[in-house]
C-alpha positions, 0 to 999 in steps of 0.5 A: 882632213884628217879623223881620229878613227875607231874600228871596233872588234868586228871590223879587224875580224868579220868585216875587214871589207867594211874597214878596208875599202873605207880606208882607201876611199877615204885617201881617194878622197884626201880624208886621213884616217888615223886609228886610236891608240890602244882602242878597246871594244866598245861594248857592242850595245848601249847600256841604258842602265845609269849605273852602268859605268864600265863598259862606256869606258873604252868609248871615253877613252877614244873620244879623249883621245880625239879631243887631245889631238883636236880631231874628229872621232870617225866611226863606221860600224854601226853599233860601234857609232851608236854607242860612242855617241850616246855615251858622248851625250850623256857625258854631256848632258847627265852630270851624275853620269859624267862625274862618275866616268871621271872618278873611274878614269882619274886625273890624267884622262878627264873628259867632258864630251869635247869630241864630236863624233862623226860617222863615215856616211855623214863625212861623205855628205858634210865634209866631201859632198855628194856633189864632189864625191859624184865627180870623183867616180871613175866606175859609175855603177850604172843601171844597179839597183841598190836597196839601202838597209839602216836599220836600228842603230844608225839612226836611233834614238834619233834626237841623239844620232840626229845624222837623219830623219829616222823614219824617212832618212836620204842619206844613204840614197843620197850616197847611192845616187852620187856613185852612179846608181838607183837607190831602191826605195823599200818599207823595211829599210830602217827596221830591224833585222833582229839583231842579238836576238840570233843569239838567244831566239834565232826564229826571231832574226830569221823572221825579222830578215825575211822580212827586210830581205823579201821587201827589197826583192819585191821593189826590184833590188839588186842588192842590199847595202849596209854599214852594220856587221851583225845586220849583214849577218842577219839578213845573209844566215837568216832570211829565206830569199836571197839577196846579196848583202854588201857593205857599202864602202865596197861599192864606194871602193868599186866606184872611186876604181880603189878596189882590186879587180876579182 
């Protein structure tokens, strides 16, 4: 099967192990990721302002682009998905919204949210299978301990990422289970690490990190996996307890036996 992919910037920069290892687990896989033409950042943050029109624009296009080669919209980052898919929902569902982003984008490129966009975790479950991913390990990582980290944007708001129950979600787990380990199960799994707020007030992020961080250690974790760059950074620049923080197609790549030996 093959997707129209989309990256975004920080994963052709900070977060090439998040790309790369996603790329050759997918070929494992028989998955074909084909990157966008010409993408453009996505924005890196949903903005709710209705009048805000331009920076959804990049997003537009690379769901356009899907649409006309009757593809798929795949995604990985997490910040990357969220805004995608909430732009894709209010050209579906705001008509003042969706006539102004046709204005901006003219007669050649119209879209009316005909892309279904699809984050990589749900392609694993919906369109692989757990049950079949399971069967394609070679390095099952046995007698690892792995805490699961969502955090904000891969599953708020919920009734428009609908990939999980936001409060109680499994897929993640899921995913932990068909690669061989034991999915740890901690109270701060989908809250957040502080996010931009690095930027502005780094106490903040260093605060909200401690707290996820020291909550997987106290369940017995051996690691935390994540799909976010900027929660990866977090929880590694600002929490006090150290825990090492690994994107999750890593560990993937480590079990379908794609990823280079150390």
């Amino acid at each position: 099967m093959k997707y129209s992919y989309y990256p975004g910037c920080t994963l052709k920069t900070k977060a090439k192990e998040l790309n790369n290892y996603a790329i050759r687990s997918a070929a494992a896989l028989g998955i074909e990721m084909e990157e966008v033409e010409n993408w453009q950042c996505c924005g890196g943050v949903y903005t709710a302002s209705t009048d805000e029109i331009a920076t959804k624009l990049s997003s537009v296009r690379a769901l356009a682009q899907a649409r006309d080669k009757g593809q798929d919209l795949l995604t990985l980052c997490s910040a990357c998905h969220n805004v995608i898919k909430r732009t894709n929902n209010e050209i579906l569902n705001n008509e003042d919204f969706s006539m102004k982003v046709n204005n901006y984008m003219g007669s050649d490129m119209q879209y009316h949210g005909e892309t279904k966009v699809v984050h990589y975790l749900e392609m694993l479950r919906d369109v692989v299978g757990f049950d079949t991913l399971k069967s394609k390990v070679v390095n099952p990582l046995k007698n690892k301990k792995i805490a699961a980290y969502y955090g904000c944007l891969l599953l708020r708001p919920g009734e428009v990422m609908a990939m999980d129950d936001p409060e109680n979600p499994q897929i993640m787990e899921d995913f932990i289970k068909a690669i061989g380990a034991t999915p740890v199960i901690f109270a701060q799994r989908n809250e957040c690490c502080g996010g931009y707020q690095t930027l502005n007030d780094k106490s903040i992020a260093q605060s909200r990190s401690e707290k996820v961080v020291s909550s997987a250690v106290k369940q017995g974790a051996d690691c935390i996996i994540t799909a976010c760059p900027l929660c990866r950074y977090n929880l590694e620049a600002n929490a006090v307890t150290e825990l090492p923080v690994i994107y999750f197609t890593e560990l993937l790549a480590q079990a379908l036996g794609v990823k280079e030996v150390q």
